[in-house]
C-alpha positions in Angstrom: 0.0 0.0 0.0 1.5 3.1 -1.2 1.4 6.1 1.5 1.2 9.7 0.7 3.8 11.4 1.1 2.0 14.1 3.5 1.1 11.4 5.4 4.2 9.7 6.1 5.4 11.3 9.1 2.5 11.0 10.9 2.3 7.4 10.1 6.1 6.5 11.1 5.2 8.2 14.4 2.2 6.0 15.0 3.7 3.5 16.9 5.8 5.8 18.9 1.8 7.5 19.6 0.7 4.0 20.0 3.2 3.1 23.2 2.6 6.7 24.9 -0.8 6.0 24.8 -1.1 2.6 25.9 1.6 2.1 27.9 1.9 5.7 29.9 -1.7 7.3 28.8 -3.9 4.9 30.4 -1.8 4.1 33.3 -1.3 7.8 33.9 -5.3 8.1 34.0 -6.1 5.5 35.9 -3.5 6.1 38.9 -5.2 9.8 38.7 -8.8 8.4 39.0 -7.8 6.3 41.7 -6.0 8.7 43.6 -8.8 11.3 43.6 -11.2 9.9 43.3 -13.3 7.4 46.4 -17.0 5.8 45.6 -16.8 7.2 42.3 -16.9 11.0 43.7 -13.6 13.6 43.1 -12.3 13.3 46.9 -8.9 14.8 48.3 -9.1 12.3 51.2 -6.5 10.2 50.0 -3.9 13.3 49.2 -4.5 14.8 53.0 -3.8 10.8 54.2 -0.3 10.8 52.4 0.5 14.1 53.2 -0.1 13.7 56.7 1.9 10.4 56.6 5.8 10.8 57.9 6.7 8.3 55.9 6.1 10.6 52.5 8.0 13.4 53.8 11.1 11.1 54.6 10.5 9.5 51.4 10.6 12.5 49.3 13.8 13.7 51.1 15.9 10.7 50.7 14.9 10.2 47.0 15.8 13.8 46.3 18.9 13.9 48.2 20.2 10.5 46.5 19.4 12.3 43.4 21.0 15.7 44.3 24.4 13.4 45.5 24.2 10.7 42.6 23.3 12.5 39.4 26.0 15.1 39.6 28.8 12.7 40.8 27.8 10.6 37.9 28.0 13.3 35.2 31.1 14.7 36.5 32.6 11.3 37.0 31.2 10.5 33.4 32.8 13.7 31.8 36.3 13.2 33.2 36.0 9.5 32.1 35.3 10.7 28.5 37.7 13.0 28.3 40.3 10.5 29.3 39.4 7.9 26.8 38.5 10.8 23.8 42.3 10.8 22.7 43.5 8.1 20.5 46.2 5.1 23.2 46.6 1.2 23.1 43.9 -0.6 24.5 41.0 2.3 23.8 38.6 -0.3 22.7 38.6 -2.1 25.9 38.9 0.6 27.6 35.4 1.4 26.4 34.0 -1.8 26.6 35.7 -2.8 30.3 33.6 0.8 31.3 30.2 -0.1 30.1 29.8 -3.6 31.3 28.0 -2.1 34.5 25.0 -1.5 31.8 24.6 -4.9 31.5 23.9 -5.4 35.2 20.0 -5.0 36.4 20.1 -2.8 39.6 19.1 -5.9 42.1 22.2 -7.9 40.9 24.3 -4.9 41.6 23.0 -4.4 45.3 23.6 -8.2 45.8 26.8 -7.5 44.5 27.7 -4.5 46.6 25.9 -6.1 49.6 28.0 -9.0 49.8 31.2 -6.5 49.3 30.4 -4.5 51.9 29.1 -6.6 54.5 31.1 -7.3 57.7 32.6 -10.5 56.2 32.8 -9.1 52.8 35.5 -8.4 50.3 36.3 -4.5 51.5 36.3 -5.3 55.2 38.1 -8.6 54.6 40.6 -6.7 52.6 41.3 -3.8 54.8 41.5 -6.6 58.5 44.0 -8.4 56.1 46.7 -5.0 55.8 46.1 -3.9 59.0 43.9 -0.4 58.0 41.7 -1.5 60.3 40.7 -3.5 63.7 37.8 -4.0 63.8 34.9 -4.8 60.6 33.1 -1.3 59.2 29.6 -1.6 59.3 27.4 -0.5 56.5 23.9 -1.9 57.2 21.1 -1.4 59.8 19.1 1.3 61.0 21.8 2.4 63.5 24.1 3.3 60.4 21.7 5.0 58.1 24.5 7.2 57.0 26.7 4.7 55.5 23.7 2.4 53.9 23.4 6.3 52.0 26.7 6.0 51.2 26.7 2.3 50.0 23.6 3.4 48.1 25.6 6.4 46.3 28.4 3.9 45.6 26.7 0.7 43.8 24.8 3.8 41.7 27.7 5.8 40.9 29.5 2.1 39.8 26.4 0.6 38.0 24.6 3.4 36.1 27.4 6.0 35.4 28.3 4.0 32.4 25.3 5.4 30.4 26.1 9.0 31.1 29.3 8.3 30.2 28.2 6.5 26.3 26.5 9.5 26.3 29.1 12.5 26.6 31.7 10.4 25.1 29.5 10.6 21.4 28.9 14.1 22.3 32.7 14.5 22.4 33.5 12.5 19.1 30.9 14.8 17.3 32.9 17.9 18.4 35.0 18.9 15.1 38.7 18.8 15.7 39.1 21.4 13.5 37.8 23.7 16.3 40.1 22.6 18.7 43.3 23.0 16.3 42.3 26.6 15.1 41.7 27.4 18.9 45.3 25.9 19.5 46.8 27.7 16.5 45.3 31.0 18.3 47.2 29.9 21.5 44.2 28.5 23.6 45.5 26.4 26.1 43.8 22.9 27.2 42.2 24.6 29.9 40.4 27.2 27.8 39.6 24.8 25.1 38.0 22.9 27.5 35.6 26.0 28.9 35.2 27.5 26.0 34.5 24.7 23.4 34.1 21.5 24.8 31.9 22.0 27.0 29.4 24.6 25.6 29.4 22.3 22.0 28.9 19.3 25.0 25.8 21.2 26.7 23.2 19.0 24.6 24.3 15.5 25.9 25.0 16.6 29.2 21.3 17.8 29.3 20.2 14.7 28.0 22.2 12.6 30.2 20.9 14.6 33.1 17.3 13.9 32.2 17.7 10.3 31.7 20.0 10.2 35.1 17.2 12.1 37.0 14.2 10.5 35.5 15.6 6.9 36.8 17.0 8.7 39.7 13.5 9.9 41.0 12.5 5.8 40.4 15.1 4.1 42.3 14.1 1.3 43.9 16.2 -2.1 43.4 19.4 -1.0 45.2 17.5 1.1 47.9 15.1 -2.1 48.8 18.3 -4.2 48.9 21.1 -2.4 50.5 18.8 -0.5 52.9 15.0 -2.1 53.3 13.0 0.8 54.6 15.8 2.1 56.7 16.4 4.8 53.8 12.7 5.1 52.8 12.2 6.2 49.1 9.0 7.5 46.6 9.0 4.2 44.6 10.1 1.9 47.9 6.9 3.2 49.8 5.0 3.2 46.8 5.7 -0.6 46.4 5.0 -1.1 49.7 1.8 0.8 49.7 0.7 -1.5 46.7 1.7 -5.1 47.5 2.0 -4.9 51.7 -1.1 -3.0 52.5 -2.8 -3.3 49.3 -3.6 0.7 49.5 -3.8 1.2 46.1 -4.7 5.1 46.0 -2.3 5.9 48.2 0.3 4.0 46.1 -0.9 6.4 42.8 0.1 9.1 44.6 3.5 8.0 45.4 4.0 7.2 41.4 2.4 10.6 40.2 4.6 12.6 42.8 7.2 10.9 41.4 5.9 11.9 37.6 5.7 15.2 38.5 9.0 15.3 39.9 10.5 14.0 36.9 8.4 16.0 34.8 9.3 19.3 36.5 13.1 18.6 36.6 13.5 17.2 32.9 11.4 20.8 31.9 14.0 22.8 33.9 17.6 21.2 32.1 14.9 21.5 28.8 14.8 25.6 29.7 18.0 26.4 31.4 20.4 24.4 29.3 20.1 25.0 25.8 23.4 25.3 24.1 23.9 29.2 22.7 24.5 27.8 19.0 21.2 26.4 19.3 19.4 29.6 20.5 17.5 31.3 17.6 18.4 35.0 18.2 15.4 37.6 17.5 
């Protein structure tokens, strides 16, 4: 069947419509009729009942402050990573490959793996007994030591999901024209001020979009969280979960996932406004 030409884009974005609407339409309606909705009449009953729950506020703080720590230590960790491998050595192409394999890992297996690293019979306290740093076992989980399951937490993310932030700057870097770089050079621009004033700004739009796919999976965290901490650290998705399969409080637990839809949402539109590259702005 031959397709107008008119046509055509609209029908190659079809499926794309298709998904949205299916897979993040409906869903998106229903958790907002159930949320707001009890008997069939528009009620706020449910939203004053998580609000008024401790457990919400405590969530919300955690999950942003994991995001405020995480994100940024991944894209900076990311960027100096790129930069290192951007420059033609021996052993570039495993290089690469040895610093994406984290992407293969699903974020349970990587709290198991960090969990059974950083326990007190693990490979890190096992390690530092054997040459003397320590005495005595450091202690990672339990309520008692909240901070360090936070800092456990920040480690298996910044190990496990900075490799996508860092595929993500490093093609951003190999579409940056050398011949910028060499006429800067030829002008006497040092690395330093190569780096300010034409890596990164020509670097702005995948370090926006790495920031908005870091922070939408951010605000969703979960796996590691659940595994490394319990409730101990208590997250949006963590208590949403919860909510859903513990207590079977189903509006409660739409709630939890649009708060964290608008979060996301709200974020992703900030980066959108406050970090387009100049040579993209249209000047009027």
């Amino acid at each position: 069947m031959k397709i107008k030409s008119s046509y055509l884009p609209y029908f190659l974005v079809l499926p794309a419509f298709a998904y949205l609407l299916f897979f993040v339409g409906y869903p998106l309606v229903q958790a907002l009729y159930i949320a707001f909705t009890q008997n069939g009449q528009l009620s706020l009953a449910t939203v004053r009942k998580t609000f008024a729950d401790p457990y919400f506020w405590e969530a919300l703080k955690y999950t942003i402050a994991l995001a405020g720590v995480i994100v940024p230590s991944q894209v900076g960790l990311a960027l100096i990573l790129a930069l290192g491998v951007n420059r033609v050595f021996k052993g570039k192409d495993f290089t690469i490959y040895a610093l994406t394999i984290p992407l293969t890992i699903s974020d349970v297996a990587a709290g198991l793996i960090w969990y059974s690293m950083l326990s007190p019979s693990g490979f890190l306290n096992k390690l530092l007994l054997n040459i003397g740093i320590i005495n005595n076992p450091i202690y990672f989980f339990g309520y008692q030591y909240r901070h360090m399951e936070f800092l456990a937490i920040v480690l298996a993310e910044l190990w496990r999901a900075t490799s996508i932030v860092f595929v993500i700057i490093l093609a951003g870097l190999q579409m940056i024209s050398r011949e910028y770089l060499e006429a800067a050079e030829v002008f006497g621009a040092d690395y330093w001020t190569r780096l300010k004033k034409i890596v990164i700004p020509l670097l702005k739009p995948s370090i926006q979009s790495a920031l908005i796919i870091r922070t939408l999976f951010a605000m969703q965290i979960f796996g590691i969280v659940w595994i490394l901490a319990g409730r101990d650290i208590p997250i949006l998705a963590g208590e949403g979960f919860y909510r859903l399969t513990e207590l079977k409080e189903y509006d409660v637990a739409s709630i939890y996932a649009l708060v964290i839809a608008g979060l996301s949402i709200l974020l992703g539109a900030l980066y959108i406004k406050f970090m387009k590259a100049e040579y993209l702005e249209v000047k009027r």
